[in-house]
Backbone as a chain_set.jsonl record, in Angstrom:
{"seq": "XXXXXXXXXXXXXXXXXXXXXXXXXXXXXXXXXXXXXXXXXXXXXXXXXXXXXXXXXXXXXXXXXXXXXXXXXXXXXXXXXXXXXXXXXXXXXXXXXXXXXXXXXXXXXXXXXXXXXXXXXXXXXXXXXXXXXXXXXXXXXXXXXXXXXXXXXXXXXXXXXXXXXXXXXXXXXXXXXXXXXXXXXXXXXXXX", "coords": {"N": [[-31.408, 2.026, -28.311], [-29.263, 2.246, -25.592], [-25.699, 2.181, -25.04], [-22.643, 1.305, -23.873], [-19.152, 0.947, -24.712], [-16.253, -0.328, -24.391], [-12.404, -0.399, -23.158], [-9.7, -1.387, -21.699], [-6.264, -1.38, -20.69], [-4.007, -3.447, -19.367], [-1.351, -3.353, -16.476], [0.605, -5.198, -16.05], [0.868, -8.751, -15.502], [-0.995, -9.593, -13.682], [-3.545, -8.823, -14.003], [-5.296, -7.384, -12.659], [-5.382, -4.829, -12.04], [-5.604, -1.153, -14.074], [-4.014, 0.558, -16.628], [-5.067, 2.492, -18.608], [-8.017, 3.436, -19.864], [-10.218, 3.37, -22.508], [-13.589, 4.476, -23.876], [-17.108, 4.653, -24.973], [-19.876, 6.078, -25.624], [-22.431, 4.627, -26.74], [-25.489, 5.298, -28.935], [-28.564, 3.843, -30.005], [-27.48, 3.843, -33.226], [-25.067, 5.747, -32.742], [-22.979, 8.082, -31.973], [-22.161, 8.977, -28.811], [-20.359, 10.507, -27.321], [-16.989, 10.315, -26.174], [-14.483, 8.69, -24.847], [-10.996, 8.763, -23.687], [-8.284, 7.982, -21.001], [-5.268, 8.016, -19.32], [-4.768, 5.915, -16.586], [-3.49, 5.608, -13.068], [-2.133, 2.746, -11.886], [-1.29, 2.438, -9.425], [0.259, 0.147, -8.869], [2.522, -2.53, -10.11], [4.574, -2.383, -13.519], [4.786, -4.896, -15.817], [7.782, -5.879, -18.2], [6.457, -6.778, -20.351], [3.893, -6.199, -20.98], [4.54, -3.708, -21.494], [5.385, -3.665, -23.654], [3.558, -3.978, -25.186], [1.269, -2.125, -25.059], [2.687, 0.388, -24.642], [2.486, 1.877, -22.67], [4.297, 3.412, -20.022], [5.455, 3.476, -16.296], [6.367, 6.241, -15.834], [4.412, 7.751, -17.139], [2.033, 7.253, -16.408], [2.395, 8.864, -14.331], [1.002, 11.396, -11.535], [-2.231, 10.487, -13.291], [-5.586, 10.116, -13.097], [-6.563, 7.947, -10.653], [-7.985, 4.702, -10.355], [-10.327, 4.41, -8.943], [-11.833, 7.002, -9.224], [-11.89, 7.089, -11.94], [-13.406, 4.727, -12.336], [-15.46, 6.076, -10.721], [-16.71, 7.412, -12.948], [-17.976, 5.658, -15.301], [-19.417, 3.732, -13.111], [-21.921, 4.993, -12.644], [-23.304, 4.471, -15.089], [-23.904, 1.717, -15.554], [-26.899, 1.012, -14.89], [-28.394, 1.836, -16.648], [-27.01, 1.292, -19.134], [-25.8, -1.002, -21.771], [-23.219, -2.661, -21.435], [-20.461, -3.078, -23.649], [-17.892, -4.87, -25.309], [-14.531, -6.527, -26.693], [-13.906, -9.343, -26.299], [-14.995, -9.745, -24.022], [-15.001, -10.359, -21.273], [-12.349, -10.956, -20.348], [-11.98, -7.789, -20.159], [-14.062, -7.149, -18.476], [-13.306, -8.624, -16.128], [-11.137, -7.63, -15.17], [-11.728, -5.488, -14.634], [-13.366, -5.977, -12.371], [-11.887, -7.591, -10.696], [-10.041, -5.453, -10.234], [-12.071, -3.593, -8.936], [-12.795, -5.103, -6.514], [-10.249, -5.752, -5.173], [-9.744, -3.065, -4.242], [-12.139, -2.274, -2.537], [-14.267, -2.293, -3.46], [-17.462, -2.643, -4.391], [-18.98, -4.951, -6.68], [-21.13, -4.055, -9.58], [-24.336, -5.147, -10.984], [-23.734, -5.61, -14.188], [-24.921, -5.593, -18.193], [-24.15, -6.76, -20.551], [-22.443, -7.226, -23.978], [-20.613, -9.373, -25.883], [-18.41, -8.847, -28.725], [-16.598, -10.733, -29.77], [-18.059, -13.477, -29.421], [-20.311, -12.38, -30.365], [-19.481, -12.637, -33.204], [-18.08, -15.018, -33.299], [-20.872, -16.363, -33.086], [-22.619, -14.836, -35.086], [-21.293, -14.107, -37.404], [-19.419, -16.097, -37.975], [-20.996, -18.553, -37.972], [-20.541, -20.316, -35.624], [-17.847, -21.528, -36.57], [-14.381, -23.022, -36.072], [-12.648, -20.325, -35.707], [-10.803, -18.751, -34.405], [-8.424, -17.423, -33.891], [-9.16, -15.736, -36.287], [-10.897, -13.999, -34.875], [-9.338, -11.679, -33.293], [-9.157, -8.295, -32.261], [-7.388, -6.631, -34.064], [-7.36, -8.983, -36.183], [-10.395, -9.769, -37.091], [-11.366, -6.607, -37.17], [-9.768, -5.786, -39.758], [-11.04, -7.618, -41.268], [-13.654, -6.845, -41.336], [-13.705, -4.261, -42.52], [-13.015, -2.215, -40.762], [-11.836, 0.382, -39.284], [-8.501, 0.725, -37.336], [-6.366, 1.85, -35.936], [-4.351, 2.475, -33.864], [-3.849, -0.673, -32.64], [-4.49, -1.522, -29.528], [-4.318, 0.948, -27.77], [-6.297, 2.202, -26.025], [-8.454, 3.436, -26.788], [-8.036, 3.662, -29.318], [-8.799, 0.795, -29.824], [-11.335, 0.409, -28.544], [-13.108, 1.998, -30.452], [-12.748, 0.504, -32.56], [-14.079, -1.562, -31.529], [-16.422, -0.791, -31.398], [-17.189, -0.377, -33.772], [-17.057, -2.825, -35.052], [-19.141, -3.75, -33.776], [-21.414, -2.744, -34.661], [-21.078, -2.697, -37.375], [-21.832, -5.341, -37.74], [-24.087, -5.641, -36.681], [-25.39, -3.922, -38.722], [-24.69, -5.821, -41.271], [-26.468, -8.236, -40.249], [-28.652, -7.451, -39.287], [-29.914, -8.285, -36.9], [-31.076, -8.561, -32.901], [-30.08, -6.989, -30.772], [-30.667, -7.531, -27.402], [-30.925, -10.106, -27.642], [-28.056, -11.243, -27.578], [-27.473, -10.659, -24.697], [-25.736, -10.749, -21.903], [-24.873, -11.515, -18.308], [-22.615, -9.894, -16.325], [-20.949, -12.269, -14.191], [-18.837, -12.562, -11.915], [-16.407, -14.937, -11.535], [-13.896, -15.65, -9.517], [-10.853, -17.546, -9.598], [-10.03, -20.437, -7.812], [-8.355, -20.624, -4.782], [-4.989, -20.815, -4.906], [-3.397, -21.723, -2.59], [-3.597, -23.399, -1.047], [-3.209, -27.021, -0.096], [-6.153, -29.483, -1.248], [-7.9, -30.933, 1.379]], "CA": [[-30.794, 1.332, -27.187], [-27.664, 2.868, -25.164], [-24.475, 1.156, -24.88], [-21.164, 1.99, -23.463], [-18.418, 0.564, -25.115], [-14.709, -0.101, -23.882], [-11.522, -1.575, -23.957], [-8.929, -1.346, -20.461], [-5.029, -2.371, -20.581], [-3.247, -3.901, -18.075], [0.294, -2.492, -16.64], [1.071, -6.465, -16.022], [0.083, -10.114, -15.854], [-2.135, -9.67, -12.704], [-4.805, -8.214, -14.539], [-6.086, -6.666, -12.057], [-5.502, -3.132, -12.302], [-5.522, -1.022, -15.166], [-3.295, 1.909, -16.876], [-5.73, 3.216, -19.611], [-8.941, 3.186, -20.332], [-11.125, 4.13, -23.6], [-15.228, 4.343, -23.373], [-17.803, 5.408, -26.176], [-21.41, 6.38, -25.523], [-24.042, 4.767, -28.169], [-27.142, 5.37, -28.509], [-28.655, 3.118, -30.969], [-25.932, 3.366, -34.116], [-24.446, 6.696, -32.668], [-21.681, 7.803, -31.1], [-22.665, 10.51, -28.5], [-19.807, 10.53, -26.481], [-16.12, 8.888, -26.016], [-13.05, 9.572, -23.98], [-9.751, 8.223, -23.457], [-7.365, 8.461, -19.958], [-4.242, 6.88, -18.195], [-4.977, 5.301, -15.178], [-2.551, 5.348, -12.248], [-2.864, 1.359, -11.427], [-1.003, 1.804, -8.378], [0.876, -1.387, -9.229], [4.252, -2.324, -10.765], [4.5, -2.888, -14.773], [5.837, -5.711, -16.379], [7.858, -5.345, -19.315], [5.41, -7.556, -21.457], [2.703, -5.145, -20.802], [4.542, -2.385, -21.768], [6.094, -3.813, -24.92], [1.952, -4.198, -26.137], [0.436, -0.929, -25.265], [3.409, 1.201, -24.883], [2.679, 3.125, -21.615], [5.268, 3.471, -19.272], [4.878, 3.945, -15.072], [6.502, 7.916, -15.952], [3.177, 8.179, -18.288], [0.85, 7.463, -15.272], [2.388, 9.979, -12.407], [-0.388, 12.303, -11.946], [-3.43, 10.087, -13.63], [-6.361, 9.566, -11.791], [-6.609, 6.617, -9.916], [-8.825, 3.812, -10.941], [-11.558, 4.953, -8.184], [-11.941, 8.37, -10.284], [-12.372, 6.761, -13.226], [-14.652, 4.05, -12.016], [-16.965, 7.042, -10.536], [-17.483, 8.13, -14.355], [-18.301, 4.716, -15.366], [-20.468, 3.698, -12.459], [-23.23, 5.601, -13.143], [-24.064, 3.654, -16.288], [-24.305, 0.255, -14.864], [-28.012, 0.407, -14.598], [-29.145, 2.596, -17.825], [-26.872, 0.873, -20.801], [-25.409, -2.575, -21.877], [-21.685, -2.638, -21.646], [-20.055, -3.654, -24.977], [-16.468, -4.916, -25.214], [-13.945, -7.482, -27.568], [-12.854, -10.005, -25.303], [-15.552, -8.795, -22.63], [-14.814, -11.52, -19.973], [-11.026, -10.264, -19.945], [-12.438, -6.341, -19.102], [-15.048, -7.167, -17.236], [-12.632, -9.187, -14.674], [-10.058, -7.012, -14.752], [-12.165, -4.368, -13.645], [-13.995, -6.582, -11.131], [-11.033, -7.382, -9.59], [-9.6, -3.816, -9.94], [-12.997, -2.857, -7.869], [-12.797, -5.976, -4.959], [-8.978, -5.295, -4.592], [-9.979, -1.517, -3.743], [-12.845, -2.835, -1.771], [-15.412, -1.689, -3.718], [-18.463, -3.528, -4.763], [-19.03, -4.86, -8.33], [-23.028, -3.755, -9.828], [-24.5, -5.89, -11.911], [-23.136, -5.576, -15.68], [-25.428, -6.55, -18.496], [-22.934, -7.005, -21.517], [-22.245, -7.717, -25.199], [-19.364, -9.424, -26.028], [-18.267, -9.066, -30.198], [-15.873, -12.25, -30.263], [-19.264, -13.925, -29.032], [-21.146, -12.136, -32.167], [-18.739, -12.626, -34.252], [-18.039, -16.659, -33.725], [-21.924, -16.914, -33.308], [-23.123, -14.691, -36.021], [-20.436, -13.968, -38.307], [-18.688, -17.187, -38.89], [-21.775, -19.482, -37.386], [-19.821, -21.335, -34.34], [-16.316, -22.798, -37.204], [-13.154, -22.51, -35.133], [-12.084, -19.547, -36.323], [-10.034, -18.1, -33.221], [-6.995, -16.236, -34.847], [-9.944, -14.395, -37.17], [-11.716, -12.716, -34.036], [-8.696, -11.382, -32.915], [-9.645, -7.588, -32.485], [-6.845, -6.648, -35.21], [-7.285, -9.703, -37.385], [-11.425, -9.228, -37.451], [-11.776, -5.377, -37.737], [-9.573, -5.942, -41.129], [-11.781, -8.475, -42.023], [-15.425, -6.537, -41.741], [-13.661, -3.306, -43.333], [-13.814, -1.523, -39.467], [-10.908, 0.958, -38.928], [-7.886, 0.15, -36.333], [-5.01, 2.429, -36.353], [-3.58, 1.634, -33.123], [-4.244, -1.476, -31.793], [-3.684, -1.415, -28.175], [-4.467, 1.862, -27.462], [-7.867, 1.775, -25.585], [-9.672, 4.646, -27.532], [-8.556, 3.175, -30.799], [-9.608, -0.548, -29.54], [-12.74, 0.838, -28.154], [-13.467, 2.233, -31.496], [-12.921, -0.395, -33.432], [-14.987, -2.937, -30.888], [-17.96, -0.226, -31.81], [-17.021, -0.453, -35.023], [-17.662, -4.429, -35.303], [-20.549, -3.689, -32.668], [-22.238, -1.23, -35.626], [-20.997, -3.338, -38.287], [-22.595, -6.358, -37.742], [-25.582, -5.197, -36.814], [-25.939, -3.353, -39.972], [-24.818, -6.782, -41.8], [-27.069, -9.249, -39.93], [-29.999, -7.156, -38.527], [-29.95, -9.205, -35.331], [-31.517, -8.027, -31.938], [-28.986, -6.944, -29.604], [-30.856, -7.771, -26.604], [-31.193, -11.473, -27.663], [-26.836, -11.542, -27.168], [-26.874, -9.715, -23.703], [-25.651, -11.429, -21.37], [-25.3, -10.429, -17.01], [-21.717, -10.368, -16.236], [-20.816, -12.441, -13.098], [-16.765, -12.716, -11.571], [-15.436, -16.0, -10.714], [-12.719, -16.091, -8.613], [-10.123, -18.614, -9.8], [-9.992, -20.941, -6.813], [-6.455, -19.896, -4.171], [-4.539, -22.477, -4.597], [-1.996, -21.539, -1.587], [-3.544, -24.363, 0.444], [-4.148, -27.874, -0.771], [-7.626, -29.729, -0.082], [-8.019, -32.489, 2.36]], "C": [[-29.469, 2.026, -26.866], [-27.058, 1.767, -24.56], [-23.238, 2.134, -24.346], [-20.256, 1.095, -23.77], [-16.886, 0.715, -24.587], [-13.946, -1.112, -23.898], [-10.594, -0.677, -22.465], [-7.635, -2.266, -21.457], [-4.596, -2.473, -19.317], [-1.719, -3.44, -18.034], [0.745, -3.896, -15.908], [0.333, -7.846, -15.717], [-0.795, -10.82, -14.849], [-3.656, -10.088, -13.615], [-5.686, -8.093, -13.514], [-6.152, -5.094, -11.582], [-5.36, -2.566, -13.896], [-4.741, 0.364, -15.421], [-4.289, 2.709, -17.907], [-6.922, 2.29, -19.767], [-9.812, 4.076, -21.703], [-12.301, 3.899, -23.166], [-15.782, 5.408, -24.545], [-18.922, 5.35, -25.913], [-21.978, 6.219, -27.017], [-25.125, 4.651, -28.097], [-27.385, 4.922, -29.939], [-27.042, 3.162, -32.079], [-24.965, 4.715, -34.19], [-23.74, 6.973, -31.668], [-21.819, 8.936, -30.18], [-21.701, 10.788, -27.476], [-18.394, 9.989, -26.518], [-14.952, 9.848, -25.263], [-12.224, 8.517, -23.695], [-9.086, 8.55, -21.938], [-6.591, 7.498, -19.08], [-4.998, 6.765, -17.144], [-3.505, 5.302, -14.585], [-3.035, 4.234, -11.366], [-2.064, 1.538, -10.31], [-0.301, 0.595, -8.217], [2.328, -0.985, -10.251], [3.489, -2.718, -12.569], [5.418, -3.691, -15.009], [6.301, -5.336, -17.919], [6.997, -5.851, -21.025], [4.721, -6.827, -22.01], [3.188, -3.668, -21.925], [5.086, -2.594, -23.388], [4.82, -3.631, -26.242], [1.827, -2.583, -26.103], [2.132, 0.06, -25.22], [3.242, 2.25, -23.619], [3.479, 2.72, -20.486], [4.702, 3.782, -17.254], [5.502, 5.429, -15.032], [5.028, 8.119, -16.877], [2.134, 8.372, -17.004], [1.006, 8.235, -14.303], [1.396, 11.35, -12.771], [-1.854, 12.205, -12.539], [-4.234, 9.697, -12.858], [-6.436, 8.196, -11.88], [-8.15, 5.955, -10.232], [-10.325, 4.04, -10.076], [-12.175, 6.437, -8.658], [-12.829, 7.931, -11.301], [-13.821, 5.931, -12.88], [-16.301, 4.872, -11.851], [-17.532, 7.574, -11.309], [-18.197, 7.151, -15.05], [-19.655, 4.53, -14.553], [-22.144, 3.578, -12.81], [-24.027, 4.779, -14.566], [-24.487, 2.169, -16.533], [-25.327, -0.1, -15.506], [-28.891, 0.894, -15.901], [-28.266, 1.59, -19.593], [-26.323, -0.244, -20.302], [-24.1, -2.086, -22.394], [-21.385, -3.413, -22.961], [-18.324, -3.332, -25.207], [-15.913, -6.432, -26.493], [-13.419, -8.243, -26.348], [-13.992, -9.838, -24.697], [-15.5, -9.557, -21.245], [-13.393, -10.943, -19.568], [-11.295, -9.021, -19.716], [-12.79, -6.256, -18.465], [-14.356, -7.382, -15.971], [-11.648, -8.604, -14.391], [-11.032, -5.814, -14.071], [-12.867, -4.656, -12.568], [-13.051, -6.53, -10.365], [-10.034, -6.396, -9.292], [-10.578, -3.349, -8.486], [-12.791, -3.991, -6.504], [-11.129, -5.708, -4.715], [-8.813, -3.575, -3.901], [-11.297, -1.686, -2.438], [-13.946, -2.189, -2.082], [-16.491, -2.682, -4.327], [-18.803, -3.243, -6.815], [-21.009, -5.083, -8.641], [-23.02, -4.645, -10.957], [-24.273, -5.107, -13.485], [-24.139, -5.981, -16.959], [-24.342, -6.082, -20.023], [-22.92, -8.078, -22.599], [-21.0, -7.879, -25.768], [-19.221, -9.176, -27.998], [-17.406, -9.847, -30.225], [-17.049, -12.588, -29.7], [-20.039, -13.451, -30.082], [-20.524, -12.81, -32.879], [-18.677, -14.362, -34.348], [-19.387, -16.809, -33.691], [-22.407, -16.512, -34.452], [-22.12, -14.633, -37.335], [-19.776, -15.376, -39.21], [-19.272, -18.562, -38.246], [-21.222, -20.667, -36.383], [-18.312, -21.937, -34.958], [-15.342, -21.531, -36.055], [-12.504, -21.719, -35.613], [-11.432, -18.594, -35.374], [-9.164, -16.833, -33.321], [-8.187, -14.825, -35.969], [-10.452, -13.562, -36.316], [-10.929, -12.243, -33.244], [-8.688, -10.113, -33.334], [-8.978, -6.906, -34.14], [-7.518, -7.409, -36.732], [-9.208, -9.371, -38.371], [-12.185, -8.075, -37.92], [-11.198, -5.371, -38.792], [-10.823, -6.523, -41.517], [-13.432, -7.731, -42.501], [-14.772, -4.917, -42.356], [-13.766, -2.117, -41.954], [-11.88, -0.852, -39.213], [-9.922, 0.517, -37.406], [-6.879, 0.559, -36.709], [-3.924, 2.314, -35.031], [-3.931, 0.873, -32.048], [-3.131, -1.18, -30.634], [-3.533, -0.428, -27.784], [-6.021, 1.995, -27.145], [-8.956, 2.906, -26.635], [-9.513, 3.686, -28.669], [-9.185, 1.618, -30.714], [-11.076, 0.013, -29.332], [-13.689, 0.992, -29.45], [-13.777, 1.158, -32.336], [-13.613, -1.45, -32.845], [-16.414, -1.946, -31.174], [-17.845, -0.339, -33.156], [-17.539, -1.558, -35.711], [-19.018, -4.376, -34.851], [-21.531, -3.889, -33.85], [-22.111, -2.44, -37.04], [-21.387, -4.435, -38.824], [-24.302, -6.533, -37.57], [-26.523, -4.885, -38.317], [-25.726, -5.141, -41.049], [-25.801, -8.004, -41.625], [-28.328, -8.927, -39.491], [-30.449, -8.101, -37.741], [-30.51, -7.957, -33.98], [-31.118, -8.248, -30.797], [-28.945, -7.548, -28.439], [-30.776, -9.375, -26.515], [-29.333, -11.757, -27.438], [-26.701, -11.06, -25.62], [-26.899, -10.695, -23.006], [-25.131, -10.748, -19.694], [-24.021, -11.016, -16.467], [-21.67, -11.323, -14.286], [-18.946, -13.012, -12.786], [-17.113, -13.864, -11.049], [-14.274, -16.441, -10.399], [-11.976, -16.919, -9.292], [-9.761, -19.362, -7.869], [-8.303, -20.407, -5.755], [-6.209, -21.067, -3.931], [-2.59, -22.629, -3.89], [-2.424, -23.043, -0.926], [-4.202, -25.659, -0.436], [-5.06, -28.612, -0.328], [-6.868, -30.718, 0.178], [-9.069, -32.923, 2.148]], "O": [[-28.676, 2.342, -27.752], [-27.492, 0.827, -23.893], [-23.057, 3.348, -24.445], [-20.398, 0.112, -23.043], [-16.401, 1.831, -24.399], [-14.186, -2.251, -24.3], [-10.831, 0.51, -22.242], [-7.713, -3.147, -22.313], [-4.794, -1.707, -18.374], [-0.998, -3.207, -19.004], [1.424, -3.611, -14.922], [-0.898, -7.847, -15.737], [-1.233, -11.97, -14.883], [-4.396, -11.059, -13.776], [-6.772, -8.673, -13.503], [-6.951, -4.492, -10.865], [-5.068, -3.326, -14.819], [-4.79, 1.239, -14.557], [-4.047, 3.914, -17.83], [-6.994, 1.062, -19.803], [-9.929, 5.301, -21.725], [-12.409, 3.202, -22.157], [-15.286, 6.463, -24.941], [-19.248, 4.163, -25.933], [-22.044, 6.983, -27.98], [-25.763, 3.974, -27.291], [-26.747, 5.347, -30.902], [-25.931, 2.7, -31.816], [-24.254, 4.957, -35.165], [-23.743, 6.348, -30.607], [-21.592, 10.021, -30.715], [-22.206, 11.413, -26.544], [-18.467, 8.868, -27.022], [-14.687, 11.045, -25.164], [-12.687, 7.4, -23.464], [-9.468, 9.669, -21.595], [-6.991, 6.564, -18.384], [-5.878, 7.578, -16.862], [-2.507, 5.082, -15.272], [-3.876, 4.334, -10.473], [-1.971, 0.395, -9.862], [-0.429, 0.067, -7.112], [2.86, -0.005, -10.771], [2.361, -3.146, -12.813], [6.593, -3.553, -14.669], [5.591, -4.726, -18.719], [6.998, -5.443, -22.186], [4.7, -6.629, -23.225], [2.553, -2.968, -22.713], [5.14, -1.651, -24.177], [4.889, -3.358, -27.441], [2.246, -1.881, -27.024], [2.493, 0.262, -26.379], [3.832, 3.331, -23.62], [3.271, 1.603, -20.012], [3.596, 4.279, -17.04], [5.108, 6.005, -14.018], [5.001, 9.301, -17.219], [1.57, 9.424, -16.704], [0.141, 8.444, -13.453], [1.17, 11.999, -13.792], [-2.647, 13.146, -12.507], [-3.908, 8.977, -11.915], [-6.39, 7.461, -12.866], [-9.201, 6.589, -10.32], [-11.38, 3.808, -10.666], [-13.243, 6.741, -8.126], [-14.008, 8.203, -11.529], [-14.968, 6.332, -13.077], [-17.433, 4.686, -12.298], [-18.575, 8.189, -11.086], [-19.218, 7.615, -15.558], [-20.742, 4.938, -14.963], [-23.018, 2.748, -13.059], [-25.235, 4.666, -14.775], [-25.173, 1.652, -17.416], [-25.342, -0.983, -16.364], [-29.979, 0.369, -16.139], [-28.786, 1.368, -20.686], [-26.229, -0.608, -19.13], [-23.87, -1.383, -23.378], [-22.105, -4.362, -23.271], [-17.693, -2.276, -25.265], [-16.741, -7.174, -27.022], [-12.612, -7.775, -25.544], [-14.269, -9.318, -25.778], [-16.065, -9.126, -20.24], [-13.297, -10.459, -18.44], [-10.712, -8.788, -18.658], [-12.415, -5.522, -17.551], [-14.551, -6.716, -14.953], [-11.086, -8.914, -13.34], [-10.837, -5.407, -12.926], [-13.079, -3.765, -11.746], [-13.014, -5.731, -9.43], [-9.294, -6.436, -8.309], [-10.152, -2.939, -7.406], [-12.623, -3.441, -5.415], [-11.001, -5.325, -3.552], [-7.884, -3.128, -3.229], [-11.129, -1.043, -1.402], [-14.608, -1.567, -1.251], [-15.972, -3.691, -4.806], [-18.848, -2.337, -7.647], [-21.821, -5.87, -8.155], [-22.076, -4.894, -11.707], [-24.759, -3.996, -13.697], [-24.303, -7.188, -16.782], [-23.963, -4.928, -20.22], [-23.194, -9.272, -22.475], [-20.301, -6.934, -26.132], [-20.291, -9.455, -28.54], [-17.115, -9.733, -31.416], [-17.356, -11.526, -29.161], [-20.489, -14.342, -30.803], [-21.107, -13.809, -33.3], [-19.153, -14.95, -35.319], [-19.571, -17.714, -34.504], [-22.764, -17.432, -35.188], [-22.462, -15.319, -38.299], [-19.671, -15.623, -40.411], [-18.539, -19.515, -37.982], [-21.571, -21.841, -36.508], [-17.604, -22.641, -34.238], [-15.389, -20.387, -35.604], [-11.496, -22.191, -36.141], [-11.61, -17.421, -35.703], [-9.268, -15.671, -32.927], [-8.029, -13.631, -36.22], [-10.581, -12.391, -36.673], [-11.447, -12.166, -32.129], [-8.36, -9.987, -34.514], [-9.69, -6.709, -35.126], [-7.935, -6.917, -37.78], [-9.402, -8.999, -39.529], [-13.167, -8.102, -38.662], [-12.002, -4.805, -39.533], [-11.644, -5.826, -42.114], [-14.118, -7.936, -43.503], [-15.747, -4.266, -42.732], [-14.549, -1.178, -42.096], [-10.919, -1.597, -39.02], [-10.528, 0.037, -36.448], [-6.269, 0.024, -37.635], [-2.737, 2.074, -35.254], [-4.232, 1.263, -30.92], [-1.941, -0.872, -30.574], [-2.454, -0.378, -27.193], [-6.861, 1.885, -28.038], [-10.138, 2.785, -26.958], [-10.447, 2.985, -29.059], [-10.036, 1.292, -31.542], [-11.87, -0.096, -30.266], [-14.742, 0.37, -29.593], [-14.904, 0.919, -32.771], [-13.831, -2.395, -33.603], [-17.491, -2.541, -31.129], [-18.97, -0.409, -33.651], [-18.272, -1.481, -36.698], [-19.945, -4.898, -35.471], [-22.259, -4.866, -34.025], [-23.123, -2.914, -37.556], [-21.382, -4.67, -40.032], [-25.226, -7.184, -38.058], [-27.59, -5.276, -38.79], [-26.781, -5.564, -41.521], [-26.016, -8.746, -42.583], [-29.15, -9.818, -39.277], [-31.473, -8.721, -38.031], [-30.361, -6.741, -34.102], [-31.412, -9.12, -29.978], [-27.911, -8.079, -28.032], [-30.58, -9.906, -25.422], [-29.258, -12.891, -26.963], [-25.519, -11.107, -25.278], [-27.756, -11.568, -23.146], [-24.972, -9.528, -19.687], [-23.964, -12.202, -16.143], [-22.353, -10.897, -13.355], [-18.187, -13.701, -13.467], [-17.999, -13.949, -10.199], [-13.692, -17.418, -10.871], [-12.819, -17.337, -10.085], [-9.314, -18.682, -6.946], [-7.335, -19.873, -6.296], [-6.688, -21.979, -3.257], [-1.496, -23.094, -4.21], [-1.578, -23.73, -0.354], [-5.192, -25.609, -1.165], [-5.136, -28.685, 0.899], [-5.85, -31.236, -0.281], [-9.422, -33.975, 2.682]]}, "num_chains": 1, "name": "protein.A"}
């Protein structure tokens, strides 16, 4: 089975553009592919943002622009199953990265690992703070040298991917799930 694996930061508390992205090509439990690269989000940074990942708006002059990147992406839509930590927070940041550019979002079909992990790993107990990409890749023995750096997140969300698999021999396809964006309602105008 091929997968594409990734992990996006945000350059502030929109979340809807992005400064870096990581991405790892697997094919069944191998890694045939991966790449790292700033993004120029076109957007301001807050200093929140930058205090997490550490990239600056002098880091992005000269990175391609999120329509670049997207066009390397793209293409894999329809052939693999996206695989992310969090994957509702990537997915929508890059949804609404693509409808703020005015580009159309393709259907997604996607494996989240906090979603493994509270279903298979620690069978539904509220264990929140443990699937926290940090706190969980300690926990299954899955490398993470700098969180918050999309390659090494990326890594380590294939890392859990791979790792659980091999612990639970589960069948990937039975987690996939078909991403869809929902809007948060605009709440400039109130109803009548």
């Amino acid at each position: 089975m091929d997968y594409l694996v990734l992990d996006v930061e945000t350059p502030n508390s929109k979340n809807d553009s992005i400064c870096s992205i990581g991405v790892q090509l697997l094919t069944d439990d191998t890694v045939t592919d991966e790449w790292y690269t700033l993004v120029d989000p076109e957007d301001r940074f807050d200093d929140f943002n930058v205090s997490i990942h550490r990239i600056t708006p002098d880091m992005v002059v000269g990175a391609p622009k999120f329509e670049e990147i997207w066009g390397r992406i793209r293409g894999y839509c329809d052939t693999r199953i996206f695989v992310a930590h969090n994957a509702r927070f990537d997915l929508t940041v890059i949804a609404k990265a693509l409808i703020s550019r005015g580009l159309s979002l393709p259907q997604i079909r996607y494996i989240c690992t906090v979603d493994l992990g509270r279903r298979i790993h620690y069978n539904f107990a509220n264990v929140k703070g443990d699937l926290v990409l940090s706190n969980f890749s300690r926990h299954l023995g899955v490398e993470l040298t700098e969180h918050h750096n999309a390659l090494y997140d990326t890594r380590a969300c294939s890392g859990i991917f791979l790792r659980l698999m091999e612990m639970y021999c589960f069948d990937p396809l039975d987690y996939v799930k078909i991403y869809t964006y929902r809007p948060k309602p605009d709440n400039k105008y109130p109803r009548i």
